[in-house]
C-alpha positions as CSV (number, residue, x, y, z in Angstrom):
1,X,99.5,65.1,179.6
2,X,99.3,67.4,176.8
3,X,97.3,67.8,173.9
4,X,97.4,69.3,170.5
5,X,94.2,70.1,168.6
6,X,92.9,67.3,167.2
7,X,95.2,64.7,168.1
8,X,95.8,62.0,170.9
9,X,97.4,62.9,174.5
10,X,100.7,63.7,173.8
11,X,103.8,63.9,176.1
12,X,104.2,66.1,179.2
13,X,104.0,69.7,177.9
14,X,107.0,70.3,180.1
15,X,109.3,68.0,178.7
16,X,108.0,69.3,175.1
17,X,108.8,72.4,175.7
18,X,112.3,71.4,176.7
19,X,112.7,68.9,174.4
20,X,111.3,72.1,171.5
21,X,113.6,74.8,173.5
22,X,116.7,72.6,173.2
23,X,116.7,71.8,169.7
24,X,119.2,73.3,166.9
25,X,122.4,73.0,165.6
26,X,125.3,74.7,166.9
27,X,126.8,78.3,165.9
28,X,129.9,79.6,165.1
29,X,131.5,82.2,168.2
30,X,131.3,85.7,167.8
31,X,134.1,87.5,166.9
32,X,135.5,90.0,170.0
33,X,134.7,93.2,170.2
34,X,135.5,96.0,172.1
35,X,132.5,98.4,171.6
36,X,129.5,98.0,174.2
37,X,126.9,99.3,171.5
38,X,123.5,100.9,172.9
39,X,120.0,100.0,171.8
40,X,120.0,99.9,168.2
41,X,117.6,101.8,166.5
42,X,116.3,98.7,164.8
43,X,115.6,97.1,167.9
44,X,113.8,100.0,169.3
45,X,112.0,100.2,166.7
46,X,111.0,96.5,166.6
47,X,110.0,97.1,169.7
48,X,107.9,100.1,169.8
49,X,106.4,98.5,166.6
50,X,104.9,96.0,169.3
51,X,104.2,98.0,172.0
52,X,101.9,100.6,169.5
53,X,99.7,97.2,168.4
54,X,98.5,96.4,172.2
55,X,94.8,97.3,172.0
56,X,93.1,98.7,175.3
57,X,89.8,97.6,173.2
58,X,90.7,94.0,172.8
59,X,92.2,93.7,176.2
60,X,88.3,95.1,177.7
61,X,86.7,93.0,175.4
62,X,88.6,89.7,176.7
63,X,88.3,90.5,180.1
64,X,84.1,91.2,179.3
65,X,84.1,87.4,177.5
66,X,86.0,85.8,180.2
67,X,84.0,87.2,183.5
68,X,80.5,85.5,180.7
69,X,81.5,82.7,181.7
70,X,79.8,82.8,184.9
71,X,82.2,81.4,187.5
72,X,85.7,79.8,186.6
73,X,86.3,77.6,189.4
74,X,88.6,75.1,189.2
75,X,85.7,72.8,190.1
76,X,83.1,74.1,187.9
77,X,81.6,72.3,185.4
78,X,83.7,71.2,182.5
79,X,80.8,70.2,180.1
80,X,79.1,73.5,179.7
81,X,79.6,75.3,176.2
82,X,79.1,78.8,177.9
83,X,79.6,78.8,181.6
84,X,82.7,77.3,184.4
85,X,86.0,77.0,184.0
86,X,86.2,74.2,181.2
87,X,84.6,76.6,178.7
88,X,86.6,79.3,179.8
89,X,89.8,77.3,179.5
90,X,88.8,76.2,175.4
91,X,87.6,79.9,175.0
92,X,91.4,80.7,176.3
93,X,92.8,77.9,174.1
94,X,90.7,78.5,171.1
95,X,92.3,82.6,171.4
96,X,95.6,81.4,171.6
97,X,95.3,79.3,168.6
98,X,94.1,82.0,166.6
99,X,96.7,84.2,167.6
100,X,99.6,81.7,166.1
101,X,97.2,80.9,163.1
102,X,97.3,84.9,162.1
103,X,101.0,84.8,162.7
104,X,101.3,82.5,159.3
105,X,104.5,81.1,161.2
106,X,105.2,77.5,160.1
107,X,107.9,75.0,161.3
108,X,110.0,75.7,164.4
109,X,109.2,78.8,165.0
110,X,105.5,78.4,165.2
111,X,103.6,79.6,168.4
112,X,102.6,76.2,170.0
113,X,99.6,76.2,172.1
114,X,98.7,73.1,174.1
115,X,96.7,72.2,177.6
116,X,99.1,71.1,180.1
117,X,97.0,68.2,182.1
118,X,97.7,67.1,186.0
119,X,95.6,65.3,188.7
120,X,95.7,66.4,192.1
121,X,94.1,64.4,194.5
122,X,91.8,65.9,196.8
123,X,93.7,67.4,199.6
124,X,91.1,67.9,202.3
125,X,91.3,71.3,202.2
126,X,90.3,73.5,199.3
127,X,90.7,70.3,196.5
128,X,87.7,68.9,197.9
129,X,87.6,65.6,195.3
130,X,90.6,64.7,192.7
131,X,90.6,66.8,190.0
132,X,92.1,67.5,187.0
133,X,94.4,70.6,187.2
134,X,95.1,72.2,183.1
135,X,96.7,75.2,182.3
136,X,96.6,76.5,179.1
137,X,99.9,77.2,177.7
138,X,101.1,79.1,174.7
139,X,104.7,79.1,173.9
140,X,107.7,80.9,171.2
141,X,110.2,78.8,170.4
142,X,113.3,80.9,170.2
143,X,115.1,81.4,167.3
144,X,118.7,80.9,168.1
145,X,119.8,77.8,169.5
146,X,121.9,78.7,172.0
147,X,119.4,80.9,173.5
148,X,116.4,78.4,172.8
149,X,116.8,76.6,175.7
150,X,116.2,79.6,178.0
151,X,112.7,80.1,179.0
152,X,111.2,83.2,179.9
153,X,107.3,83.2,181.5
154,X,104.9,85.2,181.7
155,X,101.8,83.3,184.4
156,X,98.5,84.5,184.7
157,X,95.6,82.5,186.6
158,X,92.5,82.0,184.7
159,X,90.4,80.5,187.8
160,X,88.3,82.1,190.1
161,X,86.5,82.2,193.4
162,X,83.8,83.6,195.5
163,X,83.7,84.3,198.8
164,X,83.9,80.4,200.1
165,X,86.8,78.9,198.5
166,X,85.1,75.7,197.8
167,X,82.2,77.2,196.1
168,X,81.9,76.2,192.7
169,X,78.5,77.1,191.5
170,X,78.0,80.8,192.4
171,X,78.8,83.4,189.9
172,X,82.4,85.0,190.1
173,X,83.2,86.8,187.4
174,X,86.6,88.2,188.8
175,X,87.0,90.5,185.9
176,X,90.7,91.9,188.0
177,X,91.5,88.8,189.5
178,X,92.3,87.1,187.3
179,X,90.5,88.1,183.7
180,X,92.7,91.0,183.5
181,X,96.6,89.0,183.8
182,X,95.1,86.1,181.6
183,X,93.9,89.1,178.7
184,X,97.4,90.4,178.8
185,X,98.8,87.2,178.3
186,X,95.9,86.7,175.1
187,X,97.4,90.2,173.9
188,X,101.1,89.5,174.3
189,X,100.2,86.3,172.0
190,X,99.0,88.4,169.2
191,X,101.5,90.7,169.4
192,X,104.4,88.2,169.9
193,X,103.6,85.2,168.1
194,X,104.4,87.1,164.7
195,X,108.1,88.3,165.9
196,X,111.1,86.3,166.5
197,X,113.3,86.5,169.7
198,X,116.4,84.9,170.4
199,X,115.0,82.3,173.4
200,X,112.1,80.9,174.1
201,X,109.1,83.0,175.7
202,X,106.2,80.8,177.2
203,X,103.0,82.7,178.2
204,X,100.8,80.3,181.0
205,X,97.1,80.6,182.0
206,X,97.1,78.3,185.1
207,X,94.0,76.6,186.9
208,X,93.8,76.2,190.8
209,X,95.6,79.3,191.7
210,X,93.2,80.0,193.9
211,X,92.6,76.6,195.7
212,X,96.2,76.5,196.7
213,X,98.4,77.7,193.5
214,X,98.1,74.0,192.0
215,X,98.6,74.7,188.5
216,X,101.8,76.4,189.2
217,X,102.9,74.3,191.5
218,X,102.3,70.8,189.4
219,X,103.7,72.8,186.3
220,X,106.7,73.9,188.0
221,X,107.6,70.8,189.7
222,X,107.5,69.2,186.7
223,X,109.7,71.4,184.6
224,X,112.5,71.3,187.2
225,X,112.7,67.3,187.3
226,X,113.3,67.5,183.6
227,X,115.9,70.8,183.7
228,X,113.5,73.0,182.4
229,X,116.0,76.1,181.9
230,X,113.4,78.9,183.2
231,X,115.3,82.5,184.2
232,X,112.9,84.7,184.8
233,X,108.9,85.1,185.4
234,X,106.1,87.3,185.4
235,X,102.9,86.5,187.4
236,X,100.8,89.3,186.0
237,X,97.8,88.9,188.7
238,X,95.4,91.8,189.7
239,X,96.5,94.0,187.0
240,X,93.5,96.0,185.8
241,X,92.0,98.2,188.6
242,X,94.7,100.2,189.7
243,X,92.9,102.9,192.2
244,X,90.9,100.8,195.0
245,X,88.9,102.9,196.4
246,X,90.3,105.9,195.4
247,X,88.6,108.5,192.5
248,X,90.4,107.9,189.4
249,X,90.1,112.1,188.8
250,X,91.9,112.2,192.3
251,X,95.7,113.1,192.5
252,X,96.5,109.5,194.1
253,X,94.0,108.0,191.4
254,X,95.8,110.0,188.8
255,X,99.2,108.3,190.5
256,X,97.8,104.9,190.3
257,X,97.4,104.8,186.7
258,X,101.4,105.3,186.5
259,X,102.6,102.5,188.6
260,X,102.1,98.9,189.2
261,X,103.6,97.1,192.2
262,X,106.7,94.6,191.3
263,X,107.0,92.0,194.2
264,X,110.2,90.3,194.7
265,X,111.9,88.1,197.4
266,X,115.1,89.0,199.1
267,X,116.4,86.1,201.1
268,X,115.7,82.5,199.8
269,X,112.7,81.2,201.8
270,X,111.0,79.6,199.2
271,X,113.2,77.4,196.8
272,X,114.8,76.1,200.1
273,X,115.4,77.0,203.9
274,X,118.8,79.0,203.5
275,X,122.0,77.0,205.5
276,X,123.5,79.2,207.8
277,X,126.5,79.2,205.6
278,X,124.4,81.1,202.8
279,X,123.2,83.2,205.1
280,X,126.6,84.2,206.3
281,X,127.3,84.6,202.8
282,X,124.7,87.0,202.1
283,X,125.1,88.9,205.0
284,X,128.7,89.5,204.7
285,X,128.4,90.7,201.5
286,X,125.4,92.8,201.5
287,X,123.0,90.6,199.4
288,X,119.7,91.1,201.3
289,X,118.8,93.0,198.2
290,X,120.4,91.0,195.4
291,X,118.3,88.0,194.7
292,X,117.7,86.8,191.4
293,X,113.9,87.9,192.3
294,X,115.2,91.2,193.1
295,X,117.6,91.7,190.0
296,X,114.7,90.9,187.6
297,X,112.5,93.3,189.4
298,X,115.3,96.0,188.9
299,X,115.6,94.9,185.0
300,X,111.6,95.6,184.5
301,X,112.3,98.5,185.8
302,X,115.1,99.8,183.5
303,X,113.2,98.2,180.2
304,X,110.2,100.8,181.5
305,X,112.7,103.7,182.0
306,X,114.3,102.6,178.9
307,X,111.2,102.5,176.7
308,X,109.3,105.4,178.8
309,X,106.1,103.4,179.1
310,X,103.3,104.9,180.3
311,X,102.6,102.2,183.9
312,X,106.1,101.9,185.4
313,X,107.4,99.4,188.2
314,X,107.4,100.4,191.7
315,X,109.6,98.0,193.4
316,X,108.2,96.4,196.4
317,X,110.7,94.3,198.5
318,X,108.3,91.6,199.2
319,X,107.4,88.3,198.0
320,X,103.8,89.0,198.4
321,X,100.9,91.2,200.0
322,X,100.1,90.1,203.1
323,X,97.6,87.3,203.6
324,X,97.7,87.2,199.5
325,X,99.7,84.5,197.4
326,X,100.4,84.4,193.8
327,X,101.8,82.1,191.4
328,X,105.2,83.0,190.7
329,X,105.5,81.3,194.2
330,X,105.2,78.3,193.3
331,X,108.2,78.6,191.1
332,X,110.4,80.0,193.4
333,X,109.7,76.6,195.5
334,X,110.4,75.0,192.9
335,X,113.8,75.8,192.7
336,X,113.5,79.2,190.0
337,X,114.7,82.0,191.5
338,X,113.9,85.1,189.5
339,X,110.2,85.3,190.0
340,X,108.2,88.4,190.7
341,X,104.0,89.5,190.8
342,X,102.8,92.5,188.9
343,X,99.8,93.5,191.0
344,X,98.2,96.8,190.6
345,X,99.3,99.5,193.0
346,X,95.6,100.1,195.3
347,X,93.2,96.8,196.3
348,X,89.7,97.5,196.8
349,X,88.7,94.2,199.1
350,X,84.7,94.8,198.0
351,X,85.7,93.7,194.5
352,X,87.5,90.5,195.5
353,X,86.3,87.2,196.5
354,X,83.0,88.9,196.6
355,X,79.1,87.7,195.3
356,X,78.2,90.5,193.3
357,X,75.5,92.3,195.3
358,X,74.7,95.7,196.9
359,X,74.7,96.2,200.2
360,X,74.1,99.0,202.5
361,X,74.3,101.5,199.1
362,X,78.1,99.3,198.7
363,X,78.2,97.5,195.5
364,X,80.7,94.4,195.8
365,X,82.0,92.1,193.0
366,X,85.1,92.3,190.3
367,X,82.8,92.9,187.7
368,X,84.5,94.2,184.2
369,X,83.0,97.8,184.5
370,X,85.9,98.7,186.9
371,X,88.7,98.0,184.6
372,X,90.7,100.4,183.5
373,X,91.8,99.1,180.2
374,X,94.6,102.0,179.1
375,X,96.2,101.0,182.7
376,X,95.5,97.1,181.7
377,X,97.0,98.1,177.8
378,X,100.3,99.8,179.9
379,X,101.1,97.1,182.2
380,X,100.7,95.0,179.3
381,X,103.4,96.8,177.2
382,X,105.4,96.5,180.2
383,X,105.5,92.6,180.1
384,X,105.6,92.7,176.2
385,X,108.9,95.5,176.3
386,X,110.7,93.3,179.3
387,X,110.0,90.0,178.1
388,X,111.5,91.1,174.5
389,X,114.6,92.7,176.1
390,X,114.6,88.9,178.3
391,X,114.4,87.0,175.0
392,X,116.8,89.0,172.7
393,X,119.2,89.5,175.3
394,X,122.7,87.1,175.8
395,X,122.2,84.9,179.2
396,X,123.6,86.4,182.0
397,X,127.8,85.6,182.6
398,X,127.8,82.6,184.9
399,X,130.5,82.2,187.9
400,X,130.3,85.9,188.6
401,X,133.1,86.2,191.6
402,X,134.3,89.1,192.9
403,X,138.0,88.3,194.6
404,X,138.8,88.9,198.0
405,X,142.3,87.1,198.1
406,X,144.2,89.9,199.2
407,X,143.3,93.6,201.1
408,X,143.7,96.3,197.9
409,X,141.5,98.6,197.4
410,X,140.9,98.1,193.6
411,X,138.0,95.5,193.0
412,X,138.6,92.6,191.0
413,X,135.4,90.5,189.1
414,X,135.9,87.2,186.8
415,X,133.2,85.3,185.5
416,X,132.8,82.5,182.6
417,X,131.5,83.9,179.5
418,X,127.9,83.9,177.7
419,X,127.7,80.9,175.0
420,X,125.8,83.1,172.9
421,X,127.2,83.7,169.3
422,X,125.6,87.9,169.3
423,X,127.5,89.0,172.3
424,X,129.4,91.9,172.4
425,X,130.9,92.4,175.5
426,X,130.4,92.8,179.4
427,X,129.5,95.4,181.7
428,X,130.0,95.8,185.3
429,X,126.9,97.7,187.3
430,X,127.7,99.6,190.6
431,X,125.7,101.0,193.2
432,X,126.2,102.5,196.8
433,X,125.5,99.9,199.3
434,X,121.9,102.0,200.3
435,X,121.0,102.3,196.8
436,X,118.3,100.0,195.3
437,X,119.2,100.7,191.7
438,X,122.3,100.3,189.6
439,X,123.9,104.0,189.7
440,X,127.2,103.6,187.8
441,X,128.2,101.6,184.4
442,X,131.6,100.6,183.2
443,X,132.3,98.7,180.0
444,X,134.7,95.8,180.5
445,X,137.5,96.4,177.8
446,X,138.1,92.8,175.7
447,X,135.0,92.4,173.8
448,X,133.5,88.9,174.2
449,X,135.8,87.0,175.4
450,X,136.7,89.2,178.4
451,X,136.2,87.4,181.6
452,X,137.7,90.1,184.2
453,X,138.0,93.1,184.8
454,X,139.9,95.4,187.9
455,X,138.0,98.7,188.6
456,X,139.6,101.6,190.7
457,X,136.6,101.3,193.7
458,X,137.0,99.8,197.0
459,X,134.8,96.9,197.0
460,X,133.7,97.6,200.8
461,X,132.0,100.5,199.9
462,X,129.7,99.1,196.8
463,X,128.2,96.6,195.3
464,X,128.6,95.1,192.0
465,X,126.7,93.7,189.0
466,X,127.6,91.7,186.0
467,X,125.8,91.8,182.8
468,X,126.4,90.8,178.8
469,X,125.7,92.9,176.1
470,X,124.9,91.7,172.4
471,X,125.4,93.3,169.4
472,X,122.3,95.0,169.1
473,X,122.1,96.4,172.5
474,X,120.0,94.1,174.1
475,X,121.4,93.6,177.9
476,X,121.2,90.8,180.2
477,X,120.1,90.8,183.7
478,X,123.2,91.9,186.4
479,X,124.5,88.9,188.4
480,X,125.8,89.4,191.7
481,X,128.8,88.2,192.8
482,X,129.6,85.8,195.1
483,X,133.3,85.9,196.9
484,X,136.0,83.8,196.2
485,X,139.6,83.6,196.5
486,X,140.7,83.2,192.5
């Protein structure tokens, strides 16, 4: 169940946030046009209005409070005022509350901030009594209803561990894992809650990551039984000490301060066991690296080229480190497709999991003085400049086909327009088939009520995208085509 301050147990946070996202009246249709307009300045300058107010200061300063707490294991004490993972969680809470109060937003488009409650029964492994499982969850209604519905996350786990999972009474402060992805999601809230975008954004600090990604999990599962509508999300986790072991003065220090890794999935292990007749599909035409996980991992990267942050993406076509999981997987089981992890670019094992200790002249524990927090402030703006291009942005064109009825050597692509009211037009993306990024654009003439388009490229030598594009600029993520005869 949820709760608001001050009140009784609510309903399910996930059905209030689709109940909140869905709400609206209806909108007249845009008008077609034929002009596929770039970034407007306004929007850029909306933007880069948000990305100037991240603080590197604020973002230490949270990650210093949170590590305080002592430990924050799921199954630390919940009664303590300043130590375990129920003060932490109202210290989260209490911060995201504040952040919507200095917004002065009233009405529907108020920040909400609730705790999103679930017990998991003890499961004989690392849940080792039932427990009660709460994330602490902050969300922006969108502003315009036919975009409301669409949810866009950003995940970070607040809970912590030491080096035996099921020890909740040591101290581990794990300042990187995960203090520094739950401080970004603290910063995005004072940043964001004061703007408007188009759908809604929902920013989640989850318990129980690390006993088995439970807070995730119980979330996620929940949101797809009642058709939550979530398109893309970012598991910011291990996002604050870029260099491992490496000298930050050093040329591969200096390097990891630039880049933080993007994992994303190729074939669908996780929602589901592909049939053998998707994977027929995807191997026939050339889809390895065209998951949804994949094209939003390819859209953070173009937001970060776009905006020239300062940490940019480097693509990593994986679901996960090895021996490491995170908690956008538990919403790609879930059935949600287009989720990737943001995880620094160097791991220094000695500062994870660890008792904080020295031994033999090596000092272990994630303890807060080895955060970075300019690289924490840029992989930050990161989430903050792709999660507004997400939000502002029409949904991607649904149906996306590209026609194989005859042998020509043209290529032929319909699809079923974007609902939204703002869109301008479509654009078709093309790459060669050993390329990982989108090389080639070409504006579909008709405005926005095209729905195909015939291009002068054989479509056995390169793959194809399909995007919307709204008035202001703002771009959707490409969708992949999928073969058909009309």
């Amino acid at each position: 169940m949820l709760d608001r301050p001050g009140s009784a147990p609510f309903v399910p946070l996930a059905a209030a946030i689709v109940a909140l996202a869905g709400a609206g009246p209806a909108s007249a249709p845009a008008r077609a046009q034929d002009a596929l307009p770039p970034l407007s300045d306004a929007a850029r300058e909306r933007i880069n209005a948000m990305l100037a107010e991240v603080s590197a200061q604020r973002l230490q300063a949270d990650v210093e409070r949170l590590a305080s707490f002592g430990t924050r294991h799921t199954l630390s004490t919940v009664d303590a005022v300043d130590r375990g993972v129920g003060a932490a969680r109202q210290w989260a809470h209490d911060e995201f509350l504040k952040a919507s109060f200095a917004a002065q937003r009233t009405g529907e488009n108020r920040m909400e901030v609730m705790l999103d409650r679930h017990m998991q029964p003890a499961d004989g492994r690392r849940i080792t009594r039932d427990a009660e499982i709460i994330n602490v969850v902050a969300f922006i209604p969108g502003a315009m209803p036919e975009a409301r519905p669409r949810l866009y996350y950003a995940v970070a786990h607040l809970d912590t561990r030491a080096p035996d999972a099921n020890d909740a009474e040591s101290d581990a402060p794990g300042a990187n894992d995960n203090a520094s992805g739950t401080a970004a999601l603290l910063e995005l809230a004072r940043v964001m809650a004061k703007q408007k975008f188009d759908a809604t954004i929902v920013l989640m600090a989850t318990t129980g990551e690390e006993q088995g990604l439970y807070g995730a999990k119980l979330h996620a599962q929940q949101l797809k039984s009642l058709g939550g509508d979530v398109r893309a999300v970012l598991n910011n986790d291990t996002v604050g000490d870029p260099y491992g072991r490496f000298d930050p003065r050093s040329d591969e220090g200096a390097w990891a301060r630039t880049r933080v890794r993007v994992f994303a999935e190729g074939l669908p292990v996780h929602a589901h066991r592909a049939t053998p007749e998707e994977l027929r599909r995807i191997a026939q035409t050339g889809a390895e690296n065209d998951s949804p996980a994949r094209a939003l991992a390819r859209y953070v990267l173009d937001v970060a080229q776009a905006h020239d942050l300062p940490v940019q993406p480097m693509m990593i076509y994986r679901n996960d480190r090895f021996l490491r999981g995170g908690d956008h997987t538990a919403f790609l089981e879930a059935g949600f497709p287009a989720a990737v992890r943001l995880t620094v670019p160097y791991e220094d094992y000695t500062r994870q999991h660890e008792n904080v200790r020295v031994e033999n002249d090596t000092p272990y524990g994630d303890v807060p003085s080895y955060i970075d927090a300019d690289y924490l402030a840029g992989v930050t703006r990161l989430n903050l400049a792709t999660l507004a291009h997400l939000a502002n942005a029409p949904s991607a064109p649904a149906d996306v086909r590209i026609i194989v009825a005859s042998l020509d050597n043209d290529t032929t692509l319909r699809w079923t327009p974007s609902p939204e009211p703002d869109v301008a037009g479509y654009e078709v993306v093309r790459r060669e088939t050993t390329s990982p990024v989108w090389q080639f654009v070409h504006p579909v003439p008709g405005g926005a009520q095209a729905t195909e388009v015939v291009l002068p490229f054989t479509k056995d030598n390169w793959l194809f995208g399909v995007r919307a594009v709204d008035r202001d600029g703002f771009r959707s993520p490409a969708v992949f085509p999928v073969p058909a005869r009309e």
